[in-house]
C-alpha positions as CSV (number, residue, x, y, z in Angstrom):
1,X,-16.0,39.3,15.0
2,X,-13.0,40.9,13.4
3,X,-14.7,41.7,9.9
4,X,-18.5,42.5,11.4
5,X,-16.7,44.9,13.5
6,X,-14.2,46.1,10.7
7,X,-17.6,46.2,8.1
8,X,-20.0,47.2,10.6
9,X,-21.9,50.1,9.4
10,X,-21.6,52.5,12.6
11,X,-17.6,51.5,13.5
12,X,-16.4,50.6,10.1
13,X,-15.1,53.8,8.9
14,X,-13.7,55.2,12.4
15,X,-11.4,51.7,12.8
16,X,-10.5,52.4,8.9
17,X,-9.1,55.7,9.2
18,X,-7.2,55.1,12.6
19,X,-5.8,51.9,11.0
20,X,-4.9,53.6,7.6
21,X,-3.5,56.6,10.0
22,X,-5.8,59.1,8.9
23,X,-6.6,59.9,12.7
24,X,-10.6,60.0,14.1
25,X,-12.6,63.4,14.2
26,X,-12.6,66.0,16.8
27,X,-15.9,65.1,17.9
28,X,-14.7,61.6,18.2
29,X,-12.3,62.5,20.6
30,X,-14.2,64.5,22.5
31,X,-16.9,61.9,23.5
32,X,-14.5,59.5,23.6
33,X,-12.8,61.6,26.8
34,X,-16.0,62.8,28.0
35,X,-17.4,58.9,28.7
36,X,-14.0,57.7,29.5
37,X,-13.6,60.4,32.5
38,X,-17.3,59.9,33.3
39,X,-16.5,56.0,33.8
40,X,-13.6,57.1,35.5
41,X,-15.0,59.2,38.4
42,X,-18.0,56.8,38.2
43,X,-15.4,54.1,39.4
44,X,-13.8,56.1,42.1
45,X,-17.1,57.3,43.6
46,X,-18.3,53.7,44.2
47,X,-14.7,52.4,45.7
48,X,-13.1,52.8,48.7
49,X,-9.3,52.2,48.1
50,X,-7.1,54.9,47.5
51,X,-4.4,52.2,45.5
52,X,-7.4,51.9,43.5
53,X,-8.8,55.4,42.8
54,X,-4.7,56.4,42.1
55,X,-4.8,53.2,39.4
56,X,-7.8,54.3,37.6
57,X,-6.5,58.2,37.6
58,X,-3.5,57.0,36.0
59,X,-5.3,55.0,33.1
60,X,-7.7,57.7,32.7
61,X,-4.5,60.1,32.3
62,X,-2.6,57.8,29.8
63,X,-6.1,56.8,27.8
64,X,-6.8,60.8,27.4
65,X,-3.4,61.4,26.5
66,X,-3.3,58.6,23.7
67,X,-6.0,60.2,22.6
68,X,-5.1,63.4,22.3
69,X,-2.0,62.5,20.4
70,X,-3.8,60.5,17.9
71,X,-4.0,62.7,14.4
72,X,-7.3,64.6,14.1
73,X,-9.1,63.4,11.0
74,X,-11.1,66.2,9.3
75,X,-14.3,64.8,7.5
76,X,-14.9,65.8,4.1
C-alpha cells in the first residue's frame, strides 16, 4: 500500500514534496481546508452532543492550523 500510494500517479508527487519538505501548493491547502471544514460542520449537523460538536471543532481547528503552517510549495 505504501509504494502504490507513494508511486501512485495522482498522490505521488504531493506525499514527495511534503516528505522531502518542500511544502504542498496553495491550492492544495485550500481544498484540503475547504473539505475538511465541510466534513466538519457536516458532523455536527447530524449529532446531538455538545462534548461531541466541541471535539470535532477542536480537531477541525488543529487539522487547519497544521495546515496552514505546513511550507507552501510553488509549482514550477
Amino acid at each position: 500500500f505504501y509504494d502504490w500510494l507513494h508511486y501512485n500517479k495522482y498522490f505521488g508527487k504531493y506525499l514527495k514534496n511534503y516528505r522531502e519538505g518542500k511544502g504542498i501548493t496553495t491550492s492544495s491547502k485550500i481544498t484540503t481546508i475547504v473539505i475538511l471544514w465541510g466534513g466538519i460542520l457536516y458532523s455536527i449537523f447530524v449529532t446531538q452532543s455538545l462534548i461531541i460538536h466541541l471535539i470535532l471543532l477542536a480537531i477541525a481547528i488543529g487539522v487547519t492550523i497544521h495546515v496552514v503552517m505546513i511550507p507552501t510549495h510553488k509549482e514550477a
